[in-house]
N, C-alpha and C positions, 0 to 999 in steps of 0.2 A: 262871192257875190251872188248869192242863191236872193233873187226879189221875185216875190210872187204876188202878182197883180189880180184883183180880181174885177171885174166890172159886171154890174149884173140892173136889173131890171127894178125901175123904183117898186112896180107891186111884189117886186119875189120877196120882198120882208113881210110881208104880211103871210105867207107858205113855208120859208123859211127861219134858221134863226142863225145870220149870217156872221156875228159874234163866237158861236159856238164849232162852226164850221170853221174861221180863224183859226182855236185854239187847235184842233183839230186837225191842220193842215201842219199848224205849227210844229204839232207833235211828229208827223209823219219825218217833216222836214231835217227834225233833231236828231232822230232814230235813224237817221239813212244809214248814216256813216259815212257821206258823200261832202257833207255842207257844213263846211266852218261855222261854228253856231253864234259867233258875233260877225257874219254876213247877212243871216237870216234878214229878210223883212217881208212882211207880209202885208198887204195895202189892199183893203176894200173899198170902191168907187161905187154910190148909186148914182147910175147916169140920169142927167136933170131931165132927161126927154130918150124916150126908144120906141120905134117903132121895129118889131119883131115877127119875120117873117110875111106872112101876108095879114100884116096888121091887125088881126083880130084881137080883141080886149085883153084877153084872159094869156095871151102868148106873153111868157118872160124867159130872159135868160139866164144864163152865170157863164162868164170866160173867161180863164185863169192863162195867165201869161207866164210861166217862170224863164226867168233871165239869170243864165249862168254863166260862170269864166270859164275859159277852156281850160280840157288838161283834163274831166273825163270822159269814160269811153263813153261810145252809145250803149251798150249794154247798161253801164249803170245809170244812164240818164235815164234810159229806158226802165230800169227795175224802181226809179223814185219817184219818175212819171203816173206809172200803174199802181204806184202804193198810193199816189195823191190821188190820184180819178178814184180810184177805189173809196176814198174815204169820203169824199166830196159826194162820190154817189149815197154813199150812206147814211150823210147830213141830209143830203138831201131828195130823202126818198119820198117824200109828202110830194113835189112839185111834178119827181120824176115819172109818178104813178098816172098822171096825168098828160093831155093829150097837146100840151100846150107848153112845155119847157126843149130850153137846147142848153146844154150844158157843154163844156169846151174845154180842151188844156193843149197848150203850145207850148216848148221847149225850143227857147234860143240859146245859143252859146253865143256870149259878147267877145269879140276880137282885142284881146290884151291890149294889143297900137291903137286903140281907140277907146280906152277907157281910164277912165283920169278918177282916185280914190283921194279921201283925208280923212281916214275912219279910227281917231285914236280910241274907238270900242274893241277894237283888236287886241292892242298892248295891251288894254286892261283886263281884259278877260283873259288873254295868255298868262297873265301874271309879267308882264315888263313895262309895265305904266312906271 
């Protein structure tokens, strides 16, 4: 269950090109070796309203959530973590150049006993559809 949330600022599309930074994320995500690749999902939100930091016009953000199942270490959370922010930062080096972006990444691990699946994209990508 690797879900990687992003939420970001309605002007940051006009700075960035958050399509591309998707794909980009996506690739990290597949390359780990960490992340069942029919778990992936990757979901970008423009929030319909943000006020960012001390308000000023030109402030946007971007805040990526990944939501994982237990079972690995922190080291490897940690080394897919830094391969994400890494790349994120390199999508998005136009906003970061500037004096007015916050960019974010959070790693949760969801607690097995409280998480409820019906994902037949598994079977089929295992080959036992």
């Amino acid at each position: 269950m690797p879900h990687l949330s992003i939420d970001y600022s309605p002007s940051l599309e006009e700075r960035a090109d958050i399509p591309a930074l998707c794909t980009a994320l996506h690739q990290i995500m597949v390359n780990a070796d960490v992340f069942p690749t029919a778990g992936i999902r990757i979901r970008a939100h423009k929030a319909d309203h943000a006020i960012v930091a001390d308000g000023h016009a030109e402030n946007d953000f971007l805040a990526m959530t990944l939501s994982v199942g237990a079972g690995r270490s922190t080291d490897q959370l940690r080394a897919a973590g830094d391969a994400l922010f890494s790349a994120a930062q390199e999508c998005l080096k136009k906003p970061l150049a500037a004096p007015h972006f916050a960019l974010s990444l959070e790693i949760r691990v969801i607690n097995p006993d409280l998480s409820w699946k019906d994902t037949p994209i598994h079977a089929r990508l295992s080959g036992h559809s």
